[in-house]
matplotlib code that plots the C-alpha trace (Angstrom):
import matplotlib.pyplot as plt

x = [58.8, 56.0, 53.1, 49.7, 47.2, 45.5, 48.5, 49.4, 48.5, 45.8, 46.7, 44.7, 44.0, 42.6, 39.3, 39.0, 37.0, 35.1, 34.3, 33.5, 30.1, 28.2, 26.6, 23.0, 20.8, 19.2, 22.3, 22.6, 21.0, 19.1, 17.1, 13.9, 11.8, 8.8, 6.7, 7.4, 5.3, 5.2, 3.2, 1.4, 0.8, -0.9, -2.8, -3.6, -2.5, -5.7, -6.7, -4.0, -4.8, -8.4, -8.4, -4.7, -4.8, -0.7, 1.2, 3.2, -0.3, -1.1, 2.6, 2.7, -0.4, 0.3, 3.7, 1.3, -0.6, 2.2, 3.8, 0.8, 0.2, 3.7, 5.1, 8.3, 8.6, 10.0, 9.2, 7.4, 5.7, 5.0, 2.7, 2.4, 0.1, -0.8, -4.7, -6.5, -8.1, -5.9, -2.5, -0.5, 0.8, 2.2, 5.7, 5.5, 2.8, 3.9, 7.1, 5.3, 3.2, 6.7, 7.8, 4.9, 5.2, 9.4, 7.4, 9.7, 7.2, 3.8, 1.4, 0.2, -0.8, -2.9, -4.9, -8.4, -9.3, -9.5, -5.8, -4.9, -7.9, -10.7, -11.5, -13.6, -12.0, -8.8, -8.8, -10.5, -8.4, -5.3, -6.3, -7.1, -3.5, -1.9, -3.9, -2.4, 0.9, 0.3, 0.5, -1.9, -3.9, -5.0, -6.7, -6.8, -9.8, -12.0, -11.0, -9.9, -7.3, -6.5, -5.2, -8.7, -12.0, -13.6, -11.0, -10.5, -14.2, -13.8, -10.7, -13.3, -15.9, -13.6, -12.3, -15.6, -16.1, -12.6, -13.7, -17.5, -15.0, -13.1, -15.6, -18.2, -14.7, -14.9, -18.4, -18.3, -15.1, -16.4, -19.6, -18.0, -15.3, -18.8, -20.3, -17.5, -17.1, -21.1, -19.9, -17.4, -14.7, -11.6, -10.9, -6.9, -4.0, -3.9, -3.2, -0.1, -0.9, -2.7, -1.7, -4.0, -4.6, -7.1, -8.3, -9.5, -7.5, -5.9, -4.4, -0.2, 0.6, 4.2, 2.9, -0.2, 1.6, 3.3, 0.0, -1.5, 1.3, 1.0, -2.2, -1.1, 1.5, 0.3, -2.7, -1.3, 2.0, 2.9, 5.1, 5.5, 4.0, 8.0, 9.5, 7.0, 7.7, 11.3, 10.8, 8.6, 10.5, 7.4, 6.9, 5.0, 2.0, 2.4, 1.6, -1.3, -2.8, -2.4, -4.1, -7.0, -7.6, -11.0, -9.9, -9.2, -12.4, -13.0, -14.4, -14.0, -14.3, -14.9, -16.3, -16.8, -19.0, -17.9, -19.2, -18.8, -15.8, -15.7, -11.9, -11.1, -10.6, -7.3, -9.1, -11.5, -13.3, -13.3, -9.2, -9.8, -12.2, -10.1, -6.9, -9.4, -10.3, -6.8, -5.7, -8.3, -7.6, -3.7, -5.4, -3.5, -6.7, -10.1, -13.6]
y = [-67.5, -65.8, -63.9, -65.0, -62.4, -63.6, -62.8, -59.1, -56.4, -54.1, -50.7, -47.6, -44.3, -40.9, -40.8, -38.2, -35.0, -36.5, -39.4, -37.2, -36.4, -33.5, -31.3, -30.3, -28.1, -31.6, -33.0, -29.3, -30.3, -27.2, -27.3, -28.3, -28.6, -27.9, -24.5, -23.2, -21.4, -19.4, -20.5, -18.1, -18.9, -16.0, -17.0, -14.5, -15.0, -15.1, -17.8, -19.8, -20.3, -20.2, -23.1, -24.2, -23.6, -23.3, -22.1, -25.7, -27.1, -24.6, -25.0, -29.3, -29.1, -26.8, -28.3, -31.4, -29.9, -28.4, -31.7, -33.5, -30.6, -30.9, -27.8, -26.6, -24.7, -21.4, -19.7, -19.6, -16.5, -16.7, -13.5, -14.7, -12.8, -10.6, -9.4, -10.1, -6.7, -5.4, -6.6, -3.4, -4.2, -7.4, -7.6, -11.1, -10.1, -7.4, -9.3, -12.0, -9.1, -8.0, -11.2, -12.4, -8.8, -9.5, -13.1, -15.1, -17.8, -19.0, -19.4, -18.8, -21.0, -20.6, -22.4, -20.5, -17.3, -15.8, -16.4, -14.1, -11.4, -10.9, -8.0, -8.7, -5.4, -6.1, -10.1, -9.3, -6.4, -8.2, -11.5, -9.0, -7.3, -11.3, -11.8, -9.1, -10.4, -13.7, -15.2, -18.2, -18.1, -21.8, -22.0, -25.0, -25.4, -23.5, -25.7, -22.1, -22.9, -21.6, -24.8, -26.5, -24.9, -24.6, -22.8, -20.3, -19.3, -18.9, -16.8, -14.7, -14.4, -12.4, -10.5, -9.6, -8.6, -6.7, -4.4, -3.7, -2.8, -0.2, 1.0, 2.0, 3.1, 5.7, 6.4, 7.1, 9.4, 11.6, 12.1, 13.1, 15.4, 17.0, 17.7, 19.0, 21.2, 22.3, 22.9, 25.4, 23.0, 22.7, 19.6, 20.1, 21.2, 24.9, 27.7, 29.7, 32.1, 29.8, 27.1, 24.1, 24.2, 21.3, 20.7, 24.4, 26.9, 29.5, 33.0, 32.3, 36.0, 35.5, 35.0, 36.6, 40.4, 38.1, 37.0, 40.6, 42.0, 39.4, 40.1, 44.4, 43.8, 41.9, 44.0, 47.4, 46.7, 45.5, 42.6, 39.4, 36.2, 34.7, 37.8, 37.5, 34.4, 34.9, 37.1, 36.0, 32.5, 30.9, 29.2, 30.9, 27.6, 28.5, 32.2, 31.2, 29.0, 32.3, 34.7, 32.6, 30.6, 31.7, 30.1, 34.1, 35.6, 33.0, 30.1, 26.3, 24.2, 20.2, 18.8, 21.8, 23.3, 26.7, 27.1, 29.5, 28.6, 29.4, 30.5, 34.1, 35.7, 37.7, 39.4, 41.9, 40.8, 43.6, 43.1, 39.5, 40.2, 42.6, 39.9, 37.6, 40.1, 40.9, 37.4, 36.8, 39.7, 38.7, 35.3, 34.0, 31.2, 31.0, 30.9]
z = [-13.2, -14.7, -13.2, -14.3, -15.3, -12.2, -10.1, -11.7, -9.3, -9.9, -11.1, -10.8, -12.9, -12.4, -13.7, -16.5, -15.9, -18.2, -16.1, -12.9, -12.1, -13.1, -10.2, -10.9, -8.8, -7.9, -6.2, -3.9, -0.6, -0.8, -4.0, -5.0, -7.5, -5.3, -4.8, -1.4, 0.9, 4.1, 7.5, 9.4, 13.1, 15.8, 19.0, 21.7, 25.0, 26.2, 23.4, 24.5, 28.2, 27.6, 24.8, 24.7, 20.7, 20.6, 18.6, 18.3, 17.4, 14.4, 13.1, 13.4, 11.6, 8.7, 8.1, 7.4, 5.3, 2.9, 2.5, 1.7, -0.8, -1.8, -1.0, 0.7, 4.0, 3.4, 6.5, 9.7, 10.7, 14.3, 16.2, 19.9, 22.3, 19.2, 18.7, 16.1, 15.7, 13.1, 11.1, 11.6, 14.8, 13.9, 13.4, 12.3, 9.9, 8.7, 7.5, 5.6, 3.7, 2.7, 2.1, -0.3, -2.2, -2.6, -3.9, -1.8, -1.7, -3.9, -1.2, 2.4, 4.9, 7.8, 10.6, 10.1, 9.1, 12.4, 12.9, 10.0, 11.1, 12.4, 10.5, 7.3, 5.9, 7.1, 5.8, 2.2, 1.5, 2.2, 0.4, -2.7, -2.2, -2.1, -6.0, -7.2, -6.4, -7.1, -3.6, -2.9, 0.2, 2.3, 5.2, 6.6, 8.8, 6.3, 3.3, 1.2, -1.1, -4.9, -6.3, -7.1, -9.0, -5.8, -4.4, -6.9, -6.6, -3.1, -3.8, -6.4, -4.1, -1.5, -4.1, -5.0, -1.7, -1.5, -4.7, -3.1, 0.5, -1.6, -3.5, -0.2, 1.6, -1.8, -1.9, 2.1, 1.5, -1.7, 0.2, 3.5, 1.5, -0.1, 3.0, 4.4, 1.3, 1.9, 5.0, 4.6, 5.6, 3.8, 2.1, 0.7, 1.5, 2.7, -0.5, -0.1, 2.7, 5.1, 7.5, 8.6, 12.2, 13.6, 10.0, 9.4, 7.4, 9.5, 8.2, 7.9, 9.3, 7.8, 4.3, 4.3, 2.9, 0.3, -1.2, -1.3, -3.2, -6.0, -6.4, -5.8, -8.4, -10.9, -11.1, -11.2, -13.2, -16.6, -14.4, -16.6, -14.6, -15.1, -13.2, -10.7, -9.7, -9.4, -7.6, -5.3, -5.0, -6.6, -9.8, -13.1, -12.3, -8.3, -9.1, -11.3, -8.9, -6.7, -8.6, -9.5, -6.1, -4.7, -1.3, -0.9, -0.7, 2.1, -0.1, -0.8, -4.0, -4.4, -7.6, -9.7, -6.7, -5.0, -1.4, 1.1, 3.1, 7.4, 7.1, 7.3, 3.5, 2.8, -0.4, -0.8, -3.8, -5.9, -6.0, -6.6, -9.8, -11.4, -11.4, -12.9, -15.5, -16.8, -16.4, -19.2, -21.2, -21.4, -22.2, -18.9, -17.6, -19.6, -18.9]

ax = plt.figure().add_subplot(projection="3d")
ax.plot(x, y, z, "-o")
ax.set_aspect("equal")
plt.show()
């Protein structure tokens, strides 16, 4: 008796490695093709007891707002009882910042302004900081975003803003280095022979012999600038800068200007002017 096709058992076979499925970076449960971004969450305690705005509230919210945006959560930055007054004292902050310049996401996302800063300096200089490395910045409440023409401008505008910041912050420090210089102040670091002591230039009574016997020695021997400053411990530019800093007759320079310094001088200036004289005359500095 025979067995009928429909009787014969079944037999299996390997599948080929052909046959087996290819893995893709779609198929890992971890991949995706969408941009992610980091959520930014702070309240005060104060805030928080005052006008229960939660921390649970801002991050339910913004988790929304991502998806229906179609991004993917890369982080949650949480600050808790944190002030809004600056960002330096955020830990939580201060690790997104890092994050965002690593660029370990595309974009930022925040409540309101006032939960990033409260500081216009502080928010426009870091939203200008986020451009330059390509970070996108949404707030929801305030409808600021970079993915839409509106947005962008708004983006502009603060930039604007963030370039006029750094530009008065320069105005207000070249004109309070110049007064200082009008002042007598000093406005660098102390020349080779002084020490800065509560921001004014002090005498250095270990060092001060060393800088009169450069002068001493250039001026009345044939001493190359190289073999003085071996032997002084000094560079050939370090003992230039020595022999023609005017910082030793007891005055200051900023912007081309000379002013009469309050520090004590180390040089008399007679000594001083005969230096400059055969520094010019062995062609050393020029008029």
């Amino acid at each position: 008796m025979t067995l009928s096709a429909q009787n014969k058992p079944l037999t299996t076979s390997k599948p080929s490695v052909a046959d087996k499925p290819v893995a893709t970076a779609i198929d890992k449960p971890f991949a995706t093709n969408k941009p992610l971004a980091a959520i930014y969450i702070r309240v005060s305690t104060e805030e928080q007891a005052q006008h229960g705005f939660s921390l649970a509230g801002q991050e339910d919210a913004l988790r929304n707002y991502c998806s229906a945006l179609g991004y993917e959560i890369h982080n949650v930055y949480r600050d808790e009882g944190k002030s809004a007054k600056d960002i330096t004292h955020r830990p939580a902050m201060q690790d997104l910042l890092t994050a965002a310049q690593q660029k370990h996401f595309s974009a930022i996302f925040i409540y309101k302004l006032d939960r990033f800063s409260r500081s216009l300096k502080d928010l426009i200089l870091t939203i200008e900081r986020l451009k330059e490395w390509g970070i996108d910045f949404v707030s929801l409440q305030d409808r600021i975003e970079t993915a839409s023409a509106s947005g962008k401008l708004m983006f502009h505008i603060i930039s604007a803003f963030a370039e006029f910041e750094r530009n008065i912050i320069g105005e207000r420090t070249t004109f309070g280095m110049e007064r200082k210089s009008k002042e007598g102040g000093a406005i660098s670091k102390p020349p080779f022979g002084y020490k800065m002591i509560d921001k004014k230039l002090i005498i250095d009574t270990e060092k001060v012999e060393e800088v009169r016997t450069i002068f001493n020695e250039f001026l009345t021997t044939e001493i190359s600038l190289n073999k003085l400053a071996r032997k002084q411990g000094l560079t050939i530019n370090g003992v230039k800068k020595i022999l023609s800093n005017q910082a030793y007759l007891g005055k200051v320079k900023f912007a081309g200007k000379m002013h009469t310094g309050i520090h004590e001088s180390i040089l008399k200036e007679g000594l001083f002017n005969q230096v400059q004289d055969k520094l010019r005359m062995k062609d050393i500095i020029k008029d």
